[in-house]
C-alpha positions in Angstrom: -4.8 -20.0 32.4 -1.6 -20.7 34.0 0.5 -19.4 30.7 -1.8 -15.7 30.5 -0.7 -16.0 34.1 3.0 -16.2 32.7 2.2 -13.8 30.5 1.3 -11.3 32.5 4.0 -11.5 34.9 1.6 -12.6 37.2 0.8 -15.0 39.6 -2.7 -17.1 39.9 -5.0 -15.1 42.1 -4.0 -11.5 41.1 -6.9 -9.4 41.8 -8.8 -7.2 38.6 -6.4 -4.3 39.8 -3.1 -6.2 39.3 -4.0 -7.6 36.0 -5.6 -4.2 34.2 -1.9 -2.5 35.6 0.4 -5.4 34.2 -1.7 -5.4 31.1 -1.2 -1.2 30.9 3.0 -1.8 31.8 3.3 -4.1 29.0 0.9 -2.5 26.7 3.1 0.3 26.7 6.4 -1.3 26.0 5.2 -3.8 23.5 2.3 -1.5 21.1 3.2 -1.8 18.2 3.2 2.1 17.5 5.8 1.8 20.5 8.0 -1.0 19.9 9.8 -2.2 16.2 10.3 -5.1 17.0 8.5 -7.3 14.2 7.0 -9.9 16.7 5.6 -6.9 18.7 1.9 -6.9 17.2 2.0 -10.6 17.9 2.3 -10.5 21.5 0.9 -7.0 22.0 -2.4 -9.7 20.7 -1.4 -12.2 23.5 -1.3 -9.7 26.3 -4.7 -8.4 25.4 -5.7 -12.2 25.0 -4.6 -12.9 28.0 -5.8 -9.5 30.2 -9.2 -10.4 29.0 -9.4 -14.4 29.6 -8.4 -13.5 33.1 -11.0 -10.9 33.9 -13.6 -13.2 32.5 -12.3 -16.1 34.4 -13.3 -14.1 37.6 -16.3 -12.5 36.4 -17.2 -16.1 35.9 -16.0 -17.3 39.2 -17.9 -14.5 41.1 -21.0 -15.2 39.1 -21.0 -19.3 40.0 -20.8 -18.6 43.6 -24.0 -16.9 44.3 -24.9 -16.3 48.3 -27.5 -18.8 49.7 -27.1 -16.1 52.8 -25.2 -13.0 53.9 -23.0 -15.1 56.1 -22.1 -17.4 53.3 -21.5 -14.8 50.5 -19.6 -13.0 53.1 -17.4 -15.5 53.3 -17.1 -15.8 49.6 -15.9 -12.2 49.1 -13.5 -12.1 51.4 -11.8 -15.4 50.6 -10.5 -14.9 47.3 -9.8 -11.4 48.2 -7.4 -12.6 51.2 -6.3 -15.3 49.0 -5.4 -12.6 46.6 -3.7 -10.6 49.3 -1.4 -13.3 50.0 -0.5 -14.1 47.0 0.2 -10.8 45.7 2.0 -9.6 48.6 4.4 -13.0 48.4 5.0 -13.0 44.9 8.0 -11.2 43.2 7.3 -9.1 40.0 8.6 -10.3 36.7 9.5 -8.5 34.2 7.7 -9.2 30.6 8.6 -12.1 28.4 10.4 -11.3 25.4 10.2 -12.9 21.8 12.9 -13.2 19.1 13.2 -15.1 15.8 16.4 -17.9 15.8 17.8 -18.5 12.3 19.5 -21.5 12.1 20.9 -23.7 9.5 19.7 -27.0 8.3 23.3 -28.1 9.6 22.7 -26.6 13.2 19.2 -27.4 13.3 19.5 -31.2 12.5 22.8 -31.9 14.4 22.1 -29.7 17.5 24.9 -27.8 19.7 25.4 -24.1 20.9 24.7 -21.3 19.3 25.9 -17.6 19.9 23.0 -15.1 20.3 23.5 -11.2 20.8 20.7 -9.4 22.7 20.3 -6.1 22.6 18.3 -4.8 25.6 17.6 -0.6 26.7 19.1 0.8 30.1 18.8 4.1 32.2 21.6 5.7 30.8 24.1 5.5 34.0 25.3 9.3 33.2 22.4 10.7 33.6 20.3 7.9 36.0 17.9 7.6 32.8 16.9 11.6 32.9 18.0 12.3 29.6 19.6 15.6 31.0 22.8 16.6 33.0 23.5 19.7 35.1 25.7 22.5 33.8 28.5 23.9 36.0 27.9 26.9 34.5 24.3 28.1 32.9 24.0 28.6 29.4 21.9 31.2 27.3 19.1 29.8 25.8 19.4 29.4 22.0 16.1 28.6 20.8 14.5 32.0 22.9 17.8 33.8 22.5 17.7 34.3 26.2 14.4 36.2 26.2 12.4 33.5 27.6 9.7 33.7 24.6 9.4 32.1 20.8 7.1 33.1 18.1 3.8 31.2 17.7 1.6 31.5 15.0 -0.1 34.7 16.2 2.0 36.2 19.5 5.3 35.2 21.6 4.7 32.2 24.0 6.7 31.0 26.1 9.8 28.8 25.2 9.7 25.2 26.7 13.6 24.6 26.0 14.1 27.1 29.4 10.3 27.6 30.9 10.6 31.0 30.1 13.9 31.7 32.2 16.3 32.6 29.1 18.8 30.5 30.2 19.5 26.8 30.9 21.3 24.9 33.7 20.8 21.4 32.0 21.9 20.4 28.8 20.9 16.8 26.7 23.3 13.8 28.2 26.0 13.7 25.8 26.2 9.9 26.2 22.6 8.5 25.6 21.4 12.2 23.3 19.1 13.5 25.8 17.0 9.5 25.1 17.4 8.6 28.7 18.4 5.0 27.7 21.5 3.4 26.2 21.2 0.0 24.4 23.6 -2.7 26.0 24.3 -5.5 24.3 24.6 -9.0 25.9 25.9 -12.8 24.6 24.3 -16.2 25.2 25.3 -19.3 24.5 22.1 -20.6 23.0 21.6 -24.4 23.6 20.1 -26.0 21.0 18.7 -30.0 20.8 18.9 -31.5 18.0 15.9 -32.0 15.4 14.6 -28.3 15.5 12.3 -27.3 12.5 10.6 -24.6 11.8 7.8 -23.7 14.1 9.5 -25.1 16.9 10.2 -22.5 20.1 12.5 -22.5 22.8 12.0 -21.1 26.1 15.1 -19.1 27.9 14.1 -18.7 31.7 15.2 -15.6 32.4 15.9 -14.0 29.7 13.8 -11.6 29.0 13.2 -8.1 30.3 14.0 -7.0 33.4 11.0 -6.2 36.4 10.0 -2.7 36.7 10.7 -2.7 40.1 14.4 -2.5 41.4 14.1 -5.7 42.8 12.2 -9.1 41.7 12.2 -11.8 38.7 13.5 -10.8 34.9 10.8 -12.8 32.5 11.9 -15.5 29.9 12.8 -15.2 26.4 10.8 -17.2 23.9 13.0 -18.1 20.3 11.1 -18.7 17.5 12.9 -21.3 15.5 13.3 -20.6 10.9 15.3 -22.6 9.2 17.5 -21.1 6.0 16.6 -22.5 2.9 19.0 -24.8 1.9 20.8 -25.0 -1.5 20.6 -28.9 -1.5 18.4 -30.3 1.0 14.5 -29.7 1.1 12.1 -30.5 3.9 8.2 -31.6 4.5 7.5 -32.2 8.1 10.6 -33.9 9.4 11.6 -35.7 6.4 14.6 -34.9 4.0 14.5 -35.2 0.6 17.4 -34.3 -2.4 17.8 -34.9 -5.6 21.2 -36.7 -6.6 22.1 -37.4 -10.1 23.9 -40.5 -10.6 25.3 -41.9 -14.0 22.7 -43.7 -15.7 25.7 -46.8 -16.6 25.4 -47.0 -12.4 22.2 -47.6 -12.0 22.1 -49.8 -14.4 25.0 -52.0 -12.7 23.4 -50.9 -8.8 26.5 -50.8 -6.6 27.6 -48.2 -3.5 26.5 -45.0 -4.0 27.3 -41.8 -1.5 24.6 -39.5 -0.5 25.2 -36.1 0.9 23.9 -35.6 4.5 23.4 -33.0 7.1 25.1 -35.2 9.6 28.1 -36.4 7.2 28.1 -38.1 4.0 26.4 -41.7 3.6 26.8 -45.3 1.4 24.0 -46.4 0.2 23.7 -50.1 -1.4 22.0 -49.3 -4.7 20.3 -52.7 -6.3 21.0 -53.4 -10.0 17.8 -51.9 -12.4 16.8 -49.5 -15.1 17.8 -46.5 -16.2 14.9 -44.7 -15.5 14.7 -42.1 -12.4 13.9 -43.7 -8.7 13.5 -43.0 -5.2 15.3 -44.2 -2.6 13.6 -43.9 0.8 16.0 -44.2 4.1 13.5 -44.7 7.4 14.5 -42.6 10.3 17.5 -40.5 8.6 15.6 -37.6 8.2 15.2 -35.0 10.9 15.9 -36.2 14.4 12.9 -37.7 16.6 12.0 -34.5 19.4 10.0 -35.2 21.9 7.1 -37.3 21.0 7.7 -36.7 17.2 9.4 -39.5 15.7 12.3 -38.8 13.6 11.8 -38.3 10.1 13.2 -39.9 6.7 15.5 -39.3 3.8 14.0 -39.2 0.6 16.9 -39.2 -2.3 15.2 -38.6 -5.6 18.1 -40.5 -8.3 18.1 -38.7 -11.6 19.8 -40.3 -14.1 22.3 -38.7 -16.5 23.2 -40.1 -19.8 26.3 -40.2 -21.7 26.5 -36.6 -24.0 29.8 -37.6 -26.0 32.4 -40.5 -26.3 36.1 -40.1 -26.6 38.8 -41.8 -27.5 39.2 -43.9 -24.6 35.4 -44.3 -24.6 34.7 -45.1 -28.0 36.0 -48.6 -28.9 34.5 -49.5 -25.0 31.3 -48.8 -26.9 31.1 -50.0 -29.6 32.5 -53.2 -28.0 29.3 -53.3 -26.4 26.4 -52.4 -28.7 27.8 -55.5 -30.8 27.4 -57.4 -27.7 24.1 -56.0 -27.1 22.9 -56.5 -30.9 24.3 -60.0 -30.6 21.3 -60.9 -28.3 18.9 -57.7 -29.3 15.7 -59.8 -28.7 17.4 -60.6 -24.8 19.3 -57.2 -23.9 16.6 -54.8 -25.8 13.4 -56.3 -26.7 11.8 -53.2 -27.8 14.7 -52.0 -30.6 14.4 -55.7 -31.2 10.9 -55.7 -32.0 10.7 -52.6 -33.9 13.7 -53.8 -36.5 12.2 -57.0 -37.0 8.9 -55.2 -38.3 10.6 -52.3 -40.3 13.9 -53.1 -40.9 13.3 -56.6 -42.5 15.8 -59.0 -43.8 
């Protein structure tokens, strides 16, 4: 309740009035028809939501406090409606919330920091104090009537609506904001961010939003909706990391250190000795940081191995030192080959 309160702009205890009107002031900015913004048939849906929870929370209220006598429901009426009074008359007007999308990085996201945000909001144009029009010194002919005051409809002159049938003008379209009656200002923030966003996540700017109607009371809050960039390296489920890092297969044969790529700096990693065939590595809590009562996540590394596609000169006498070593104790170093000459290949 409180939040289609905050929603609203309004404060608990509005009356049926106050909430149809701040449901009609918003409606009208955020309609989709109205407004381009691609979040605005998302909340144009949560201000109806809202409008409507809040009228049937008091339909329901009025209909749970039936009079036992006229003294008693008497008293009912008029105590939510001067509860009402005060609290509209002590309550500043907000302006509406506003909603944006916040791309970030997997770098910014993870580490945390500030971020630069440009917000572009409308204003009365200041030329023309938000007419759309400015006086002439001098008045002007008329162009579209030609100075006679009439146009040609379909079937006979009516009058023209450039002049109101004068001929001539004594206001012409604001040259600074074309006749709109607003101009679009643009304003920075320094966006703090926490660390450990992710997608989904949404952060709340108090006082950020738009501007109340009136000249005087509470601008609303602007709501960021946090999306991530795909990243060229890293992928994420939930909170955890995972990559793939290809590693020479003679290493993880041997095991040894191994560096891993991460968002917060490059890591060692202690690899045991083993096969040649692809593991995972799993690294508890080096995934996405912990955020509130999420814990943080973990790094999956994915090791694909990579075998040896040619042998040089420097290579080559390395080698073949080695597969006689190896075919010195077959049966002990490669059971299988062993195993397969002994039944094909035999002496």
């Amino acid at each position: 309740m409180h939040d289609a309160y905050e929603l609203l702009g309004l404060e608990p205890g509005a009356t049926r009035a106050e909430i149809r009107r701040a449901f009609r002031r918003l409606a009208m900015r955020w309609h989709p028809d109205r407004n381009g913004d691609p979040l605005a048939a998302e909340h144009f849906k949560a201000l109806r939501q809202a409008h409507d929870t809040l009228l049937d929370e008091i339909e329901k209220g009025l209909a749970s406090t039936g009079p036992t006598s006229d003294d008693d429901a008497n008293t009912r009426r008029a105590a939510p409606e001067a509860e009402a009074a005060r609290a509209a008359a002590n309550a500043e007007p907000r302006g509406a919330d506003r909603f944006m999308e916040l791309e970030l990085t997997f770098e910014e996201a993870f580490r945390g920091g500030q971020k630069p945000l440009c917000l572009q909001q409308s204003s009365p144009c200041a030329h023309c104090d938000g007419e759309g029009e400015v006086t002439l010194a001098h008045t002007r002919l008329c162009e579209p009537c030609r100075g006679s005051g009439r146009v040609g409809g379909s079937r006979h002159l009516t009058r023209c609506e450039g002049c109101g049938g004068r001929g001539y003008r004594n206001t012409t379209p604001c040259p600074h904001c074309h006749g709109q009656g607003n101009t679009t200002l643009e304003r920075w923030l320094a966006v703090s961010l926490p660390a450990g966003l992710i997608d989904g996540d949404t952060l709340r700017l108090a006082g950020e939003g738009e501007p109340p109607a009136e000249h005087h009371g509470l601008p609303g809050n602007l709501h960021l909706h946090i999306r991530l960039q795909p990243h060229a390296l890293f992928g994420r489920q939930g909170r955890d990391l995972r990559l793939q890092r290809p590693v020479s297969a003679v290493r993880l044969l041997l095991g040894g250190d191994l560096q891993i790529p991460h968002p917060d700096g490059t890591r060692t990693l202690s690899l045991a000795p083993g096969s040649t065939a692809p593991r995972e590595l799993r690294i508890p809590g080096a995934g996405f940081p912990a955020r509130g009562e999420r814990p943080a996540g973990d790094l999956i590394v994915e090791l694909r191995p990579v075998m040896l596609s040619h042998a040089d000169d420097t290579l080559q006498p390395l080698l073949e030192a080695l597969e006689r070593e190896l075919q010195g104790a077959l049966a002990h170093h490669l059971p299988e080959l062993a195993a397969w000459q002994a039944q094909w290949l035999p002496d």
